[in-house]
KOLLO-981451 format. One record per residue: z, x negated, y negated of N, C-alpha, C in turn. Coordinates in steps of 0.1 Angstrom, whole numbers, plus 5000, padded with zeros to 4 digits. Layout:
residues N
ZXYZXYZXY;...
This chain:
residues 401
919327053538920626993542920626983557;921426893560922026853577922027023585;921727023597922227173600923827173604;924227053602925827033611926427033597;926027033586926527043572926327213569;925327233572925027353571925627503575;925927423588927427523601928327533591;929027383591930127363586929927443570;929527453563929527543555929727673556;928927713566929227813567930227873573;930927823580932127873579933327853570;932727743565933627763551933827913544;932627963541932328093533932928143541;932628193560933228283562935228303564;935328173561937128173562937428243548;936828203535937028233522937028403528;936028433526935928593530937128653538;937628573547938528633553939728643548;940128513539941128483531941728633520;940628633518939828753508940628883509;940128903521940529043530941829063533;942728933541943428943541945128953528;944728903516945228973508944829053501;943829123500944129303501944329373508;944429333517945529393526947329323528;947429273515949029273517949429173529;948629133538948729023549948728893547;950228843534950328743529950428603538;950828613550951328543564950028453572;949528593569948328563578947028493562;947328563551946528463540946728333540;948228323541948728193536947928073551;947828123563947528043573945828033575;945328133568943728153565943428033554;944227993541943827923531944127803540;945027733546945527653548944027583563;943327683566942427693576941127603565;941227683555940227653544940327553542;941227503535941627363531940927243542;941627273557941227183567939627173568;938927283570937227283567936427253558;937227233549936827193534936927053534;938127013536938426863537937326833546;937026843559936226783574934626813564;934526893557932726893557932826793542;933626803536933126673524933326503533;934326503540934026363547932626353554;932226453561931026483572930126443563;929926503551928626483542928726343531;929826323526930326193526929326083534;929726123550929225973556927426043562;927426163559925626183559924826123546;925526103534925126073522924925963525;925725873532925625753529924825693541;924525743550923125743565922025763553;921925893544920625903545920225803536;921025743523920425613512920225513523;920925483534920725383544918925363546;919025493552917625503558916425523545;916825543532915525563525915325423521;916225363518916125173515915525123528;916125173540915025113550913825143549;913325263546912225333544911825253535;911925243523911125173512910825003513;912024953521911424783524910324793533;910524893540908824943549907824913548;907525023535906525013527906724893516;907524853511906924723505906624603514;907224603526906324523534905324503540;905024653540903824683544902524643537;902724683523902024643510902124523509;902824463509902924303509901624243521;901724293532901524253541900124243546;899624393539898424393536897724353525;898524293516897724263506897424093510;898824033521898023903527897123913530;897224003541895924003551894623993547;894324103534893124063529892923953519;893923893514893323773511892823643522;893723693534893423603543891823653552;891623753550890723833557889323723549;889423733533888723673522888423513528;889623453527889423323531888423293552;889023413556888323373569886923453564;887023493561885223523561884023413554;884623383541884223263534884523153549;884823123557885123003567883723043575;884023153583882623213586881723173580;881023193569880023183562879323033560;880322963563879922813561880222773572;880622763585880622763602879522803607;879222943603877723013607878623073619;879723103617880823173634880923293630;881323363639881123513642881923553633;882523663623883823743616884423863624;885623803622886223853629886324003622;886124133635885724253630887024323624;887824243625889724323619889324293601;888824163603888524093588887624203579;886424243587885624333579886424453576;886924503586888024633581888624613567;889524543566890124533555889824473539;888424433544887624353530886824433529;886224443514885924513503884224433502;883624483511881924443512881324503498;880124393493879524433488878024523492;877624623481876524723491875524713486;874924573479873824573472872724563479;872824523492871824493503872724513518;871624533527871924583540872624413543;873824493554874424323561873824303571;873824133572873024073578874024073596;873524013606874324043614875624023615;876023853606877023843608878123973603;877924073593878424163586878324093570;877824003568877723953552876324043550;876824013533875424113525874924013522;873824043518872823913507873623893494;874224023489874724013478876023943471;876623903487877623783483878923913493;880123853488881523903494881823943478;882824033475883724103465884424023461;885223973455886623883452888024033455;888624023465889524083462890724103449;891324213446891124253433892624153431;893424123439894324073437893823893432;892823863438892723713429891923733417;891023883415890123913404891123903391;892123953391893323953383894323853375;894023763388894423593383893623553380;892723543383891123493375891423573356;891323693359891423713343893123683338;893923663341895323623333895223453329;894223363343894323233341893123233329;891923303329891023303320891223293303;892323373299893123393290893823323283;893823203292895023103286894122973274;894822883273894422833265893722773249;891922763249891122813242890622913241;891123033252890223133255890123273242;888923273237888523383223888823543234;888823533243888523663245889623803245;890423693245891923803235891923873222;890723803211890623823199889723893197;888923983214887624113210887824193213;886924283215887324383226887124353237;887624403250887124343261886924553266;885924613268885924733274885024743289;886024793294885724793312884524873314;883424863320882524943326882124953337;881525053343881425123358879625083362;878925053353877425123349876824963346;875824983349874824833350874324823334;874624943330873724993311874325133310;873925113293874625173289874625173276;875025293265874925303252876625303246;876825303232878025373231877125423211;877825563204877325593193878625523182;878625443175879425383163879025443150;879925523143879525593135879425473120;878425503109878425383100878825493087;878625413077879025483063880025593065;880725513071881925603066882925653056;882225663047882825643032883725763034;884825783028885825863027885025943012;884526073018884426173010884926293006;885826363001886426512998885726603000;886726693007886026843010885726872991;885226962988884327032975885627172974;886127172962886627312959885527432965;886327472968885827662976886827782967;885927842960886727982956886728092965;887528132960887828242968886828352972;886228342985885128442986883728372984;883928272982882528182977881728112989;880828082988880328022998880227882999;881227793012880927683018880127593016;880227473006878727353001878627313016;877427243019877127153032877827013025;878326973039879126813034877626773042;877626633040876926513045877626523060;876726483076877226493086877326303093;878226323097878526183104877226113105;876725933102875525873106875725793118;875525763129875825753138874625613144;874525483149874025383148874725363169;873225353174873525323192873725213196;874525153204874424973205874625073222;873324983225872924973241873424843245;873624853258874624713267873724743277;873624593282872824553296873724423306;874224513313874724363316874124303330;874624173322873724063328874323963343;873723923346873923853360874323693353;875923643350876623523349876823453362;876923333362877223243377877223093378;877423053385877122883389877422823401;877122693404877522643417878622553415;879622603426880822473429880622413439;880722263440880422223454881622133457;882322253470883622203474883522093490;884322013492883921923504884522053520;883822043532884022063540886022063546;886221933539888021933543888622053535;887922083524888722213516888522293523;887622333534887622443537888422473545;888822333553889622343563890922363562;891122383549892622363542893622523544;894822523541895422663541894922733530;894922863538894523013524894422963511;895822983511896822963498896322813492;895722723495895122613485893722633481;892922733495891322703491891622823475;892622953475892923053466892723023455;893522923458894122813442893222763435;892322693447891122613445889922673431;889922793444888822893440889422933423;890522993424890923073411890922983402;890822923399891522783389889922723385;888922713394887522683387887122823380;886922923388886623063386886823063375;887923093370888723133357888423043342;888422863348887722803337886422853335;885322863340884222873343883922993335;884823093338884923203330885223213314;886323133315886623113300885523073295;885122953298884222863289882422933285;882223033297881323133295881123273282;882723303286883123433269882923323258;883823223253883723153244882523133238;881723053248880023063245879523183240;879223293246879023413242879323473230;880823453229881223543217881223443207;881023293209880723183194879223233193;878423223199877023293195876923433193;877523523198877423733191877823623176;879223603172879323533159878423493147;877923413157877223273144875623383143;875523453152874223533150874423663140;875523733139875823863134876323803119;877323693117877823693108877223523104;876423483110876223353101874723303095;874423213091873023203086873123243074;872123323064872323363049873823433049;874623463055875623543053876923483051;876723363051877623273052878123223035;879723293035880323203021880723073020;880323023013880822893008882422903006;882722853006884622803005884922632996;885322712988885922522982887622532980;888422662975889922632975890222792980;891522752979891922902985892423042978;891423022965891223132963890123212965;889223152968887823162976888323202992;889623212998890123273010890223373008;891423362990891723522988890423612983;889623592983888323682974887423762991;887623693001887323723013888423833017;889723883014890423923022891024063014;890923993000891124102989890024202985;888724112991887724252979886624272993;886024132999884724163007884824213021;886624233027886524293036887124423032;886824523038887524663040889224653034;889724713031891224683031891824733045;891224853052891624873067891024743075;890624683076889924553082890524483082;891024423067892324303064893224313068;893724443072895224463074895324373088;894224373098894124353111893524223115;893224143104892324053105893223903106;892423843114893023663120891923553116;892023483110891223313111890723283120;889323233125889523183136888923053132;889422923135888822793131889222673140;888522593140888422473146889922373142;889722263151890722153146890122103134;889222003133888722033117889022103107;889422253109889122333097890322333095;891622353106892822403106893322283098;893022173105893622033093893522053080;891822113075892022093059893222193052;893022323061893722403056895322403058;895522323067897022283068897422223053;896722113050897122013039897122103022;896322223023895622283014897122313002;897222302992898322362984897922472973;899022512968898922582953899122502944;898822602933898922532920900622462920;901322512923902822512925903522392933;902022312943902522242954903022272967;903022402969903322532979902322502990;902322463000901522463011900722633014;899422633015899122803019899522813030;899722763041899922773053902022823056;901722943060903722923063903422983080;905122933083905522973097905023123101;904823143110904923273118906423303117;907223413111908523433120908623493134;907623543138907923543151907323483162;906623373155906523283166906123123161;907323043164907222913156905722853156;905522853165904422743171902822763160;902922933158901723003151901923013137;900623013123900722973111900023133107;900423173095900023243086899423193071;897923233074897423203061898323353050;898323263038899223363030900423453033;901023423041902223493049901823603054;900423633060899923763066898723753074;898123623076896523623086897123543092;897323583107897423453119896323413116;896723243123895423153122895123123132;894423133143893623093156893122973157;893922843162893122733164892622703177;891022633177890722633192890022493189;889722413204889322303202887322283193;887722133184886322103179885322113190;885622073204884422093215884022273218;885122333216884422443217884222523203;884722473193884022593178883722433171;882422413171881922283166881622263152;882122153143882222183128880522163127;879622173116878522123114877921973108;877021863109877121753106876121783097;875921743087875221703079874421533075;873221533073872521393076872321363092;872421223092872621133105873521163112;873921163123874621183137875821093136;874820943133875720793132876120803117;875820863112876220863097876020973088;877021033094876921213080877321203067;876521263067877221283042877821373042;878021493057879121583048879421643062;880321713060881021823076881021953068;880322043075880822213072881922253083;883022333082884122343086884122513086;883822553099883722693102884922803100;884822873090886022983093885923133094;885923193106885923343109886623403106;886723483097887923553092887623733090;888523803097888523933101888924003114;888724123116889124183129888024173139;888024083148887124083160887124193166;888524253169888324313179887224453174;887224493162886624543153884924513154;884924403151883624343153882524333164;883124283178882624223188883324323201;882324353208882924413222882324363235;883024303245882424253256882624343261;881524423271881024543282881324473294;882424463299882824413314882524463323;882024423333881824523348882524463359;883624403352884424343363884324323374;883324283380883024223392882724083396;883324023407883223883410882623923423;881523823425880923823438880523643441;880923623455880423463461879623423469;878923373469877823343483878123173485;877723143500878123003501877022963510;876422843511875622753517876022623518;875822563530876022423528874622373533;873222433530871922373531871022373523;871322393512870622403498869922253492;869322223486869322073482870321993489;870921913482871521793488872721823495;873221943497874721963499874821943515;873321943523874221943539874421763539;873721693532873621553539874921463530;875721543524876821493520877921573525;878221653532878521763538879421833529;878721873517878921993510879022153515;880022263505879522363509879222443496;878222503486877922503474878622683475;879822713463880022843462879522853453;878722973451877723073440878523153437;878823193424880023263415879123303408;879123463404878723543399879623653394;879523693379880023793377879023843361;879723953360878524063351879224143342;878424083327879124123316878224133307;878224183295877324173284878124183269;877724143256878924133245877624183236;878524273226877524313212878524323199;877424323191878524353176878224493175;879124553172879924683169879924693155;880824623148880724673135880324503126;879624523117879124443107879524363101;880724463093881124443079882324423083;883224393097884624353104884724193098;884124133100884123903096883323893089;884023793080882823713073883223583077;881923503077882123353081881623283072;882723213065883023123054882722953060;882422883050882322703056882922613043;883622563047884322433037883422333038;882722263027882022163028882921993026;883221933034884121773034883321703035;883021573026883021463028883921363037;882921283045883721183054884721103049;885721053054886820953048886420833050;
């Protein structure tokens, strides 16, 4: 507490006490002008602390816009720190040494004089972040896996298999303990790998404000990225669950026979469609014996469909989940119409090492005589199948119209 709140308290107490004293001793005169003493000091220290109360919320709100400006302020800086060093790097001009302070160097190789590594610059974590929320959008599968973060270039994890639900064995009383069967346990090792490519932006972008080259950058980054998982996790797919493994489909009770008997019933409970525009067309039109469309609304979200009033259905474009052609190119006899159905996230796990790293040249092949500057985008991930028996991948065989 204040020490001027503190005083004043305390003589609050000591009037009470006197107050006290004076009627037991019968010195009603002198009580009655002691309470009346009280009252006055009592009144003066709640106004006093009153208007200390209200200094000190003053000062912690000032306090706290402080610090969020502060945080704000530094979180420009280093993206601006980002952008001037990337300017550096393609200038061949000195970096400014405030700039290295606050940026997040990579340590894969000693820095060269300028202070750059061989290894590229870090993406600070604040555009690493837009990169993955813009990554997300769209076509993007990689909502539908696992995505697990790693620290480690490699690496194992133990997935236990046959898990069959077995009962403990009656035990009598005094009797001895059967051995149960002990957990089987199957290792999926991860390696991750070195992803990347070249952007080749013009010299006037570079010249441009932060906040556009940011834009620039995050917005290819991110596609680049999507279109990378997609790839990845349509081939973990078509490799784990396709080839001889693959059911034929002709109506939709050949859906229900996938969902009812050949996956897990803990599996189905969690399991989504994933299919092309192709596939989602036939299945849109598909009825019952009744005339009942299979397909109904999402109630909680118009736009999304439930196969059988319980499997979201995931539609993504024919350019990225491609139906199969049958015959001629210029003339098919038939289309297979892909459908993944089950728990991905179950299935498939991408090993993230969430790292974005950039290098830039404008003397590589053709880039100085057009006056290019080529960014090298690199980041490092690796995807495995986890469990087996999570999808099965079904195909509709159509004839052309």
């Amino acid at each position: 507490m204040n020490p001027e709140l503190l005083k004043m308290l305390g003589a609050i107490n000591a009037k009470k006490e006197e107050a006290r004293k004076l009627v037991l001793e019968n010195k009603m005169d002198e009580a009655k002008t002691a309470k009346a003493e009280l009252i006055e000091l009592q009144n003066k220290f709640d106004i006093a602390k009153d208007l200390f109360d209200e200094q000190e919320n003053t000062n912690q709100q000032v306090v706290a816009n402080q610090v969020k400006h502060k945080t704000e302020d530094e979180g420009k800086k280093g993206l601006n720190a980002f952008v001037n060093i990337l300017k550096s790097a393609v200038t061949k001009t000195t970096v400014n040494e405030d700039d290295l302070k606050v940026y997040n160097m990579m340590t894969e190789a000693d820095p060269d004089a300028q202070g750059l590594s061989d290894g590229g610059l870090t993406v600070p974590k604040d555009i690493r972040t837009q990169v993955k929320e813009l990554r997300r959008a769209a076509d993007a599968l990689e909502p539908l896996v696992n995505v697990e973060p790693v620290t480690t270039l490699s690496g194992s994890r133990n997935i236990e298999v046959n898990a069959d639900e077995v009962p403990f064995d009656n035990v009598d009383e005094a009797a001895q303990f059967p051995e149960v069967d002990t957990p089987k346990f199957r290792n999926i090792s991860y390696k991750v790998l070195k992803k990347g490519g070249i952007l080749k932006v013009t010299r006037e972008l570079l010249q441009d404000s932060a906040e556009n080259i940011l834009g620039y950058l995050r917005k290819w980054i991110s596609k680049k990225a999507r279109v990378t998982r997609n790839f990845l996790i349509l081939a973990e797919l078509e490799k784990s669950f396709g080839g001889d493994k693959v059911k034929e489909l002709a109506d939709f009770d050949d859906f229900k026979d996938v969902f009812n008997v050949q996956l897990d019933p803990s599996i189905a409970l969690t399991s989504t469609v994933l299919t092309n525009q192709d596939g989602f067309n036939w299945l849109d039109k598909l009825k019952d014996s009744e005339g009942n469309y299979i397909l109904q609304k999402d109630p909680t979200n118009a736009t999304k469909k439930l196969l059988f009033g319980a499997y979201p259905v995931k539609v993504v474009s024919n350019k990225v989940l491609k139906s199969t052609i049958e015959g001629p190119v210029d003339a098919p006899t038939a289309y297979k119409l892909p459908f993944f159905m089950g728990d991905l996230k179950e299935a498939i796990t991408i090993f993230d090492r969430e790292t974005l790293s950039i290098e830039f040249s404008n003397e590589a092949g053709d880039l100085w005589g057009k006056d290019l500057t080529g960014v090298k985008v690199r980041e490092r991930l690796d995807i495995k199948t986890v469990d087996e028996e999570a999808v099965i991948k079904g195909e509709v065989t159509v004839t052309p119209n």
